[in-house]
C-alpha positions as CSV (number, residue, x, y, z in Angstrom):
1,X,0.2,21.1,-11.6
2,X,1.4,19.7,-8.1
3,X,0.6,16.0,-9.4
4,X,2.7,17.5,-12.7
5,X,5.6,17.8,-10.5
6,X,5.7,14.6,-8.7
7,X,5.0,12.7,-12.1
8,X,8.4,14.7,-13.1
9,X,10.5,13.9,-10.0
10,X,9.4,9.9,-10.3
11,X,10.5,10.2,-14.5
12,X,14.0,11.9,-13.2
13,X,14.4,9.3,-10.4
14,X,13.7,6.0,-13.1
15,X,15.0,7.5,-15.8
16,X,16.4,4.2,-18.4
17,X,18.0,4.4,-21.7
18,X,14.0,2.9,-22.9
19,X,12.5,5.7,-24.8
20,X,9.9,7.3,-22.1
21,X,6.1,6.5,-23.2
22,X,4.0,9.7,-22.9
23,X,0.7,9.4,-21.1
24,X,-2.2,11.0,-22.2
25,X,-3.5,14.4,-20.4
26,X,-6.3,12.8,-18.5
27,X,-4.7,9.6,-17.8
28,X,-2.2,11.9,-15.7
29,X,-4.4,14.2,-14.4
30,X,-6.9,11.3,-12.7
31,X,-4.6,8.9,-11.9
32,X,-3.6,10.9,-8.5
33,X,-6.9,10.9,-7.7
34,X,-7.8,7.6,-8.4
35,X,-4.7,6.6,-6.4
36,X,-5.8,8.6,-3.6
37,X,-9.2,7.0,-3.8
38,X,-7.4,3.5,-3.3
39,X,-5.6,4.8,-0.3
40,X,-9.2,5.6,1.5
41,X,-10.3,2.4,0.9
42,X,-7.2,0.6,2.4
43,X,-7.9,2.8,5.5
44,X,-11.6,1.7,5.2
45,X,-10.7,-1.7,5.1
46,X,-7.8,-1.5,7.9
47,X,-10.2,-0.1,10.3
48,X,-13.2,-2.4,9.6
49,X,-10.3,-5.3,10.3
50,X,-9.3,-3.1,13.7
51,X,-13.0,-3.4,14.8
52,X,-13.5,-6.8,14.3
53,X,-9.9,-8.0,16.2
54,X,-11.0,-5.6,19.0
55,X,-13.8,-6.3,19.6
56,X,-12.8,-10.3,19.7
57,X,-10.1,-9.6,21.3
58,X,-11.3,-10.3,25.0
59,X,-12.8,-13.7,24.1
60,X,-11.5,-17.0,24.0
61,X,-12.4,-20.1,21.6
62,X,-12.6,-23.8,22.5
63,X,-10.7,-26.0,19.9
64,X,-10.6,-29.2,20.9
65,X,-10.7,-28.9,24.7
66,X,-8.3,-26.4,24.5
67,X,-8.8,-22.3,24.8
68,X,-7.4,-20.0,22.4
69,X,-7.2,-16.5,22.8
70,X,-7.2,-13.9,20.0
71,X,-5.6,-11.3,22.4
72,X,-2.0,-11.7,20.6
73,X,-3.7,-10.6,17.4
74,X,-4.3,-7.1,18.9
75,X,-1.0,-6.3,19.0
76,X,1.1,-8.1,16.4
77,X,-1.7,-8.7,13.9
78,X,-2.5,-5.4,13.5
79,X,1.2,-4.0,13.6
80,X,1.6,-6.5,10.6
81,X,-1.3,-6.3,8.6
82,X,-0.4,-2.3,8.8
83,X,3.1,-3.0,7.4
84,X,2.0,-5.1,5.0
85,X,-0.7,-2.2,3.8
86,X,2.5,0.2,3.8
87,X,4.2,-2.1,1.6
88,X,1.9,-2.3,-0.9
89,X,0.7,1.2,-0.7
90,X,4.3,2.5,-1.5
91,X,4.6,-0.9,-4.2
92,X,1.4,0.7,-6.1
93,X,2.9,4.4,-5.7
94,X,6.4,3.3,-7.5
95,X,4.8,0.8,-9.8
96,X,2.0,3.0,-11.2
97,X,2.8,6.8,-11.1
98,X,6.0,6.9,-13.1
99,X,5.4,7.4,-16.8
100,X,8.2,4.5,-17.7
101,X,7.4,0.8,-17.1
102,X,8.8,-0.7,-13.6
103,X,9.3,-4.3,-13.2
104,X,7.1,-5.5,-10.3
105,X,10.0,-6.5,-8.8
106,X,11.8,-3.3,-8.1
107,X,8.2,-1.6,-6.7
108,X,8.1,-4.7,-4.9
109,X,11.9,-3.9,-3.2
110,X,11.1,-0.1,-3.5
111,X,7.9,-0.6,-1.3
112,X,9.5,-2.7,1.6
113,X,12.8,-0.4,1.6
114,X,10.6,2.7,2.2
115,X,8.0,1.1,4.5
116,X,11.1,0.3,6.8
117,X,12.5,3.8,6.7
């Protein structure tokens, strides 16, 4: 009932003069779930990527003669690779939950509006 009702908000908030395709019981009954499912595997994936620039981090690498240090990508790599997650995690939500067809455009410009708010 509760995914019912957000399926119903996204249809008021895209409503176009297109006639609205209905989706099929299941379909709109898993697909919360299946979205929720591709949200924990982003996280898995975020962290396993937090591990490994942590724990290299401290260490610097010879190029050349010269010494490069992976400490920058602590800060800003992460702080952009979880941005960029955000963006497509809110691209996905307006592309695929609303019951009309959305150009991958507007999710596109949907997704980076809300991951700067």
């Amino acid at each position: 009932m509760a995914f019912r009702v957000l399926e119903n908000a996204f249809a008021i908030i895209f409503k176009r003069k297109v006639p609205s395709v209905k989706r099929k019981f299941w379909v709109s009954a898993l697909l919360p779930y299946l979205f929720i499912g591709l949200v924990a595997a982003g996280l898995i994936v975020i962290t396993a990527f937090t591990a490994l620039v942590e724990s290299s981090a401290g260490r610097t690498y010879a190029f050349g003669g010269i010494d490069i240090g992976l400490h920058w990508l602590a800060g800003s790599g992460l702080y952009v690779a979880g941005f960029v997650g955000l963006v497509l995690l809110f691209t996905t939500l307006y592309k695929v939950m609303p019951v009309t067809r959305i150009s991958f455009r507007l999710a596109l410009s949907g997704g980076v509006t809300a991951a700067i708010l």
